[in-house]
C-alpha positions, 0 to 999 in steps of 0.5 A: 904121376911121375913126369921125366923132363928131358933137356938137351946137356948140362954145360958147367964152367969147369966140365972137368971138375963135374965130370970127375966128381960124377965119375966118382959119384955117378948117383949124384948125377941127378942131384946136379942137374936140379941144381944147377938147373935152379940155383938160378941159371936162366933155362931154370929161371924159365922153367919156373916162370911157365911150369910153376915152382911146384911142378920144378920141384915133382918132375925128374930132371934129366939130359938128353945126353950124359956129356957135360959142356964147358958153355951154354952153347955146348950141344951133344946129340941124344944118347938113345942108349942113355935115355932108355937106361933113364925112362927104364929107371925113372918108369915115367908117366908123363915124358916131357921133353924140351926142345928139338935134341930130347925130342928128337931122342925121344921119338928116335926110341919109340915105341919101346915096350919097356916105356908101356905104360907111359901116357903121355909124352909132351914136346915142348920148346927149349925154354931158351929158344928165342921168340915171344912163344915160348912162355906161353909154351911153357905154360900150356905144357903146364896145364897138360901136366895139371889136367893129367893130375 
């Protein structure tokens, strides 16, 4: 089972900076996402806390947007063009997408005959979102994961 998670965008303190380096290194794009998503960041340190360290290391990390932000405020609405480049690349599964923008994004693409045979998509809350929910959000998207393995 390959599982895609979409985010909303990456924000860095020097957007300029990555955004060069990706220019020049557009296969790395990926590569940053994971790390900066938990090299301790607080929406990484979420996502380990409900999905589980294994499941963070399985799934394909991915934004909702290619633009980078400067602030962990910085939103961008989804890039349908970008996320069928994704989902045609990655042929995912299981789509989980985390918050409002991916899953937005997500449905504003479907049905999408490329997408077949993707069984299951999961729209899950931003593991940043404010409220005594989330968590426990987080950890029954899952064990959807874990039953569908």
């Amino acid at each position: 089972m390959k599982v895609l998670a979409i985010l909303q965008n990456q924000w860095f303190h020097d957007p300029d900076k990555v955004r060069l380096t990706l220019d020049r290194h557009p296969e790395w794009r990926r590569r940053y996402i994971h790390y900066a998503l938990f090299a301790g960041c607080r929406t990484g340190n979420i996502l380990k806390a409900g999905l589980g360290e294994e499941w963070c290391r399985k799934i394909v990390w991915e934004e909702a947007s290619p633009q980078i932000g400067g602030e962990a405020s910085s939103v961008f609405p989804a890039d349908p063009a970008h996320l069928r480049a994704v989902i045609d690349e990655v042929k995912p599964t299981v789509i989980l997408a985390l918050g409002r923008i991916a899953s937005d994004g997500i449905a504003a693409i479907m049905p999408m005959p490329s997408l077949v045979p993707v069984a299951t998509i999961i729209n899950v809350i931003h593991p940043t979102a404010r409220g005594v929910d989330t968590l426990p959000l987080l950890r029954d998207a899952r064990a959807i994961l874990d039953k569908l393995t």
